[in-house]
matplotlib code that plots the C-alpha trace (Angstrom):
import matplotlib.pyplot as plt

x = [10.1, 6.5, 5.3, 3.2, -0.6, -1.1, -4.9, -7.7, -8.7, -11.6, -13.7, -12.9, -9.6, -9.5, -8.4, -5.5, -4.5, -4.4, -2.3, 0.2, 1.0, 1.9, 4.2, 5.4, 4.7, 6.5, 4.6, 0.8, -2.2, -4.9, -7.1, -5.4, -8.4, -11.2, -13.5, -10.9, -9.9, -13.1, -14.5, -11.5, -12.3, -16.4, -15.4, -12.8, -13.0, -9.7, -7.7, -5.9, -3.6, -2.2, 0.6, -0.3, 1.8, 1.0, -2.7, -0.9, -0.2, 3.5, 3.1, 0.5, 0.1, -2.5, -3.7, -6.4, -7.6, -9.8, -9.7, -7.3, -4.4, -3.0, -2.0, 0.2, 0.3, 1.2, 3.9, 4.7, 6.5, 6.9, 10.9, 11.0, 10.0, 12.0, 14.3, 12.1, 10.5, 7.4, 7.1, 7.7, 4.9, 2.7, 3.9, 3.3, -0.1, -1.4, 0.4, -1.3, -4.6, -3.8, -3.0, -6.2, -8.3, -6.3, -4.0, -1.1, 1.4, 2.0, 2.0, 3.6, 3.2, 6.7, 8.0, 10.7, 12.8, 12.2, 15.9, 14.9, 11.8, 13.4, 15.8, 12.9, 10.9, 13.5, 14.5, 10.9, 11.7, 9.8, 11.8, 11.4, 9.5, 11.1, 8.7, 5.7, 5.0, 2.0, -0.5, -3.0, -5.7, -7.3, -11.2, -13.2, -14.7, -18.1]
y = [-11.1, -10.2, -6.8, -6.3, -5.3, -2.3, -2.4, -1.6, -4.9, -5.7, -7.6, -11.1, -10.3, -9.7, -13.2, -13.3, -10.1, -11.4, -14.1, -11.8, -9.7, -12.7, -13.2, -9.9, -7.1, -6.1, -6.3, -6.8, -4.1, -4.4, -4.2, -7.4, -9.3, -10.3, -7.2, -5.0, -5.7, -5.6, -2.8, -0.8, -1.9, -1.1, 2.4, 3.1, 1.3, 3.2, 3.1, -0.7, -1.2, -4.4, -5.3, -8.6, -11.0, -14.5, -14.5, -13.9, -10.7, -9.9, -5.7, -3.7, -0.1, 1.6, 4.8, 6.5, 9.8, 11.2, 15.0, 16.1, 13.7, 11.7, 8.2, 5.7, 1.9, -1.2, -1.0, -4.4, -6.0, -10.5, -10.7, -12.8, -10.1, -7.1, -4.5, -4.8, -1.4, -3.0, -0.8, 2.3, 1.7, 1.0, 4.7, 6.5, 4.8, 6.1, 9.5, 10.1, 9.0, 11.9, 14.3, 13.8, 14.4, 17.3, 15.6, 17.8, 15.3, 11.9, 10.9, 7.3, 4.7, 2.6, 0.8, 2.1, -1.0, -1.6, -0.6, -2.0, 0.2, 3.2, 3.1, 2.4, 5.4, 7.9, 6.6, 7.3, 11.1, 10.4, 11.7, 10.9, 13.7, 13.7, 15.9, 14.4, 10.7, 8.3, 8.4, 5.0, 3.9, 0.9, 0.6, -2.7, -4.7, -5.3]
z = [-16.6, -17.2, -17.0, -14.3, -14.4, -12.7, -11.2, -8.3, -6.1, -6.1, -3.0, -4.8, -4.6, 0.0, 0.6, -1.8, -0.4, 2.5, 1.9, -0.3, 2.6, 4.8, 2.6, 1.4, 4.1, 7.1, 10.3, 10.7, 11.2, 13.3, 9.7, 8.3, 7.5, 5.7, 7.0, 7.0, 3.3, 1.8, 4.2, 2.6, -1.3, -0.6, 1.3, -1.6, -4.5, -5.9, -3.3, -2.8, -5.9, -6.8, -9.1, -11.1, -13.2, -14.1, -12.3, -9.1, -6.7, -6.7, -5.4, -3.4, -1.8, -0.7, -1.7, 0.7, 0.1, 2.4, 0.7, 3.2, 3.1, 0.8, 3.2, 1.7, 3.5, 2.9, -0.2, -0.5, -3.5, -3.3, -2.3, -5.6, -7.8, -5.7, -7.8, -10.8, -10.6, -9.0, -6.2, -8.4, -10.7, -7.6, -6.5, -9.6, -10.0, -6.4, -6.6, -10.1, -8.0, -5.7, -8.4, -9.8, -6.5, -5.6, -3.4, -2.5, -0.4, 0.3, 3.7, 3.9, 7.3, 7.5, 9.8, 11.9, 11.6, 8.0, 6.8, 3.0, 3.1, 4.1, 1.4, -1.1, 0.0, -0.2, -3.6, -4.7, -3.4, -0.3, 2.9, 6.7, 9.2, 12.9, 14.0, 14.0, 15.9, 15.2, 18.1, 18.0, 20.1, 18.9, 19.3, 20.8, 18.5, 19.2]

ax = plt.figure().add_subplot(projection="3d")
ax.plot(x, y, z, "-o")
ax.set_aspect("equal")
plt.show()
């Protein structure tokens, strides 16, 4: 196994994201394209991390922190590379992110359904929150 590079995308690196979470990721966002990528990486720089081995994405989260919340999407490890500690270095490297702005939780998005995903986030000490509910309202495109 080769030890994954923990790093920030960049804008070069959209379209392989892109492709990754076809591949990896549960379910699809409304943000799952080119603009949305790089409109992410040029709002935040800091806040999509990738895991890299061999040239080639194999883990992803990110790490948005608007200095209120600390919002956790898209943890996504390539089903080949799963139960290698991927997804817990990808953790650690957005929770020390938060730590360092001041961050004081981590709110993470996952899928109801997601059965594998649930068990990942409690293992990472993360536990579910009945008593709140996600509210959406997407906006036109123009």
């Amino acid at each position: 196994m080769i030890e994954p590079l923990i790093r920030t995308a960049d804008p070069a690196d959209a379209e392989d994201v892109l492709r990754f979470w076809k591949e990896a990721a549960e379910g699809e966002s409304i943000t799952d394209d080119l603009a949305g990528v790089t409109g992410l990486i040029g709002r935040d720089p800091q806040a999509l991390i990738l895991a890299e081995a061999g040239g080639r994405i194999v883990g992803t989260v990110i790490a948005g922190y608007d200095g209120w919340r600390c919002s956790l999407y898209r943890l996504a490890v390539l089903p080949s590379h799963r139960r290698q500690g991927i997804a817990t270095r990808l953790l650690d490297a957005a929770e020390q992110r938060f730590r360092a702005a001041g961050g004081r939780r981590g709110d993470a998005m996952v899928l109801e359904a997601n059965e594998r995903a649930h068990r990942t986030w409690t293992a990472a000490g993360y536990h579910r929150e009945d008593r709140w509910r996600r509210w959406v309202k997407p906006f036109p495109t123009a």
